[in-house]
C-alpha positions as CSV (number, residue, x, y, z in Angstrom):
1,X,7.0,43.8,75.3
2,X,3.8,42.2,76.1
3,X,1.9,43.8,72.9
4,X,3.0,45.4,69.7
5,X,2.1,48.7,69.5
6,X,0.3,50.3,66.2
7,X,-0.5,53.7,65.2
8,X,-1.7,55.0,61.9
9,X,1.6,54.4,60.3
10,X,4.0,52.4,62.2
11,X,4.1,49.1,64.0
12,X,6.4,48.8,67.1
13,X,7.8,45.5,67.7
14,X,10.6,43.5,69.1
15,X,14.0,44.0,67.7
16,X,14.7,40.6,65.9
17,X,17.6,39.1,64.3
18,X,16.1,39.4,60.5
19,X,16.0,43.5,61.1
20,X,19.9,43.7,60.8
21,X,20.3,45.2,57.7
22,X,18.1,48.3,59.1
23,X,20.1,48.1,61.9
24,X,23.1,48.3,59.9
25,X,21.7,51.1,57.3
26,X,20.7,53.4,60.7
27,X,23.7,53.0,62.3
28,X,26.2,53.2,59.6
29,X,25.3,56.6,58.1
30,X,26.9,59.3,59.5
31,X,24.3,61.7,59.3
32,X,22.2,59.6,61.9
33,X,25.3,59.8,64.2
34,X,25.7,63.5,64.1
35,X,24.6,63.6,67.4
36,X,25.7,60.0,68.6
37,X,29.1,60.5,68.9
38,X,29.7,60.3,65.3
39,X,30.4,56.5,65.6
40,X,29.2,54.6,62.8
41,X,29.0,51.2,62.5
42,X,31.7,49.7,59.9
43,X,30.2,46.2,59.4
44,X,27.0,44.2,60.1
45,X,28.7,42.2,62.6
46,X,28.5,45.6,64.6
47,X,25.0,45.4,64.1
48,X,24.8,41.9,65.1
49,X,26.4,42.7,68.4
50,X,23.7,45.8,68.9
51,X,20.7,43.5,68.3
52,X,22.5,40.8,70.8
53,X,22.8,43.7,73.1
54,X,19.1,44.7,73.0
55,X,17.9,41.0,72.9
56,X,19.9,40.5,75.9
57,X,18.2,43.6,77.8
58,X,14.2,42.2,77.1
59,X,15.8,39.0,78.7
60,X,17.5,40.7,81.8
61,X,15.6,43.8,82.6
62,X,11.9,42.7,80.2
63,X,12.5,45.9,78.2
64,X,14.6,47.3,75.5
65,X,14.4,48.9,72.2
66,X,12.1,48.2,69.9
67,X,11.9,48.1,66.0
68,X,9.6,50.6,64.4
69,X,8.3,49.6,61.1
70,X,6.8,51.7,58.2
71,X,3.4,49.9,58.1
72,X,2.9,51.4,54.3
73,X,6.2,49.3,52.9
74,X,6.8,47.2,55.8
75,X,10.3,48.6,55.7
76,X,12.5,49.1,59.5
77,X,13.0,52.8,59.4
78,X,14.3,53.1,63.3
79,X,14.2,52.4,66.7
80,X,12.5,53.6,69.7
81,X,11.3,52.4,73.3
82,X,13.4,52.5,76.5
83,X,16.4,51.4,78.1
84,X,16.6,50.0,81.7
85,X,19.4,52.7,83.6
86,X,21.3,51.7,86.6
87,X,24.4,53.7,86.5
88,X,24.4,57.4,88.0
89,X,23.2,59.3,85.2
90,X,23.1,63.1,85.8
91,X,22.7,61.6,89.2
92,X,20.2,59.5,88.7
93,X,20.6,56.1,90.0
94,X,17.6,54.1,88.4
95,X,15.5,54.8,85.6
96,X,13.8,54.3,81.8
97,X,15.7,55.8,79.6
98,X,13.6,56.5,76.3
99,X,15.3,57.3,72.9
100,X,14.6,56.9,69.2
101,X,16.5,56.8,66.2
102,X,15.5,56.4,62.4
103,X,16.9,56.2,58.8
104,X,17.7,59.7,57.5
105,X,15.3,59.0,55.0
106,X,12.5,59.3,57.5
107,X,13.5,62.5,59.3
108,X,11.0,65.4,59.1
109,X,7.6,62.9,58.7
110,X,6.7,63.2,62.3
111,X,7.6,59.3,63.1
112,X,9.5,60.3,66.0
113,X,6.9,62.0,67.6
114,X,4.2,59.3,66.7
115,X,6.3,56.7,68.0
116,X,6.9,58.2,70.8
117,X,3.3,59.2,71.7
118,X,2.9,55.8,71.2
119,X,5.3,54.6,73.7
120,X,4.3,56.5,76.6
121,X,0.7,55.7,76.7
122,X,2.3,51.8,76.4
123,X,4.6,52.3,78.9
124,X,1.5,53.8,81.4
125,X,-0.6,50.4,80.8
126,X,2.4,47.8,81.1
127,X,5.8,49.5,83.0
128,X,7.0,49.6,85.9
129,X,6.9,52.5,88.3
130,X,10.3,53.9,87.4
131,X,10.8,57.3,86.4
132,X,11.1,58.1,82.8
133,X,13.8,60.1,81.4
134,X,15.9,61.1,78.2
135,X,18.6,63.0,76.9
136,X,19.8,64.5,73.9
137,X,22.7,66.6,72.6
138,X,21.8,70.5,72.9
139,X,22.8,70.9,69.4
140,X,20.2,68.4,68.3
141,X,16.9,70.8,67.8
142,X,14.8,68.1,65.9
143,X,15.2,65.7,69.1
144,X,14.4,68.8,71.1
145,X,11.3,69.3,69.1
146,X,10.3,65.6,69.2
147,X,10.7,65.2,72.9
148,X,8.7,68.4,74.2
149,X,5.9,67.4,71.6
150,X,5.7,63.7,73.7
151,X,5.9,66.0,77.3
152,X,9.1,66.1,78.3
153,X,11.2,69.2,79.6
154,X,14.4,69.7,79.4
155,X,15.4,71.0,83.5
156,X,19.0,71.2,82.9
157,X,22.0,70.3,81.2
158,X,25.4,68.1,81.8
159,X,28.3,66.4,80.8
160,X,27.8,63.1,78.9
161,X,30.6,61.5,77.5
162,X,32.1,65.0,77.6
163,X,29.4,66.4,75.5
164,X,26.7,69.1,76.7
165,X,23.7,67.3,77.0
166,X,19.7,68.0,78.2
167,X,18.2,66.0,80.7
168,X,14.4,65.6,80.2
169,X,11.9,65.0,83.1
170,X,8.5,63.7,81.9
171,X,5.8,66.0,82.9
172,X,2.5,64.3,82.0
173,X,2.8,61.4,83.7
């Protein structure tokens, strides 16, 4: 990430070791997995690997997911940002793959949607060339909702990890 990123309310930063207890409090409630697989973490060293894992990707690839901070409270309330792809899928070979995730406590204040405003106009100054795509659930409206408000479509669905999903194409790019 060559630059934070700020809106009115958030700042958007590097994932860094001290935000593991956010880390852990996303990704150990169950409500935030609904749509994840409904895998919860069950201890911090989970969360240890995950920010290991995302560390690892701004080293390999020079992008990852990023840490989005309530500015008000200065409080790690999610992630958000992209996620180098080179596996097949929906048949895709090679892409972004961009994706959020907050607390439950922050659903339904429109952080998603800012954030990921945010991203895209960050990832038109400073990314590469490579197409960028996402996917959710179909079940999951509100991710539904957040997408199409940052331009993306949903142009069909598929199989991941045996669960119906969207695939989005971004249309204002």
């Amino acid at each position: 990430m060559k630059h934070n990123i700020e809106t009115q309310r958030l700042l958007i930063r590097p994932i860094q070791d001290n935000d593991l207890e956010g880390i852990y409090k996303l990704d150990s409630d169950i409500r935030v997995q609904e749509f994840l697989g409904k895998k919860p973490l069950e201890n911090k060293t989970q969360a240890a690997q995950m920010i290991s894992f995302i560390t690892k990707q701004y080293k390999d690839f020079g992008i990852g997911r990023w840490a989005v901070i309530e500015k008000q409270t200065n409080t790690f309330i999610g992630w958000t940002g992209f996620k180098y792809i080179n596996n097949g899928v929906n048949g895709v070979e090679e892409y972004l793959d961009f994706g959020y995730r907050f607390v439950y406590d922050a659903w339904g204040k429109g952080y998603a949607t800012e954030a990921a405003l945010a991203c895209l106009i960050y990832a038109d100054k400073y990314l590469t060339l490579l197409p960028i795509h996402a996917i959710s659930e179909v079940g999951n409206k509100g991710s539904k909702n957040v997408l199409e408000k940052a331009g993306f479509k949903a142009v069909n669905t598929f199989l991941y990890e045996n669960v119906p999903h969207f695939w989005y194409i971004r249309l204002n790019k």
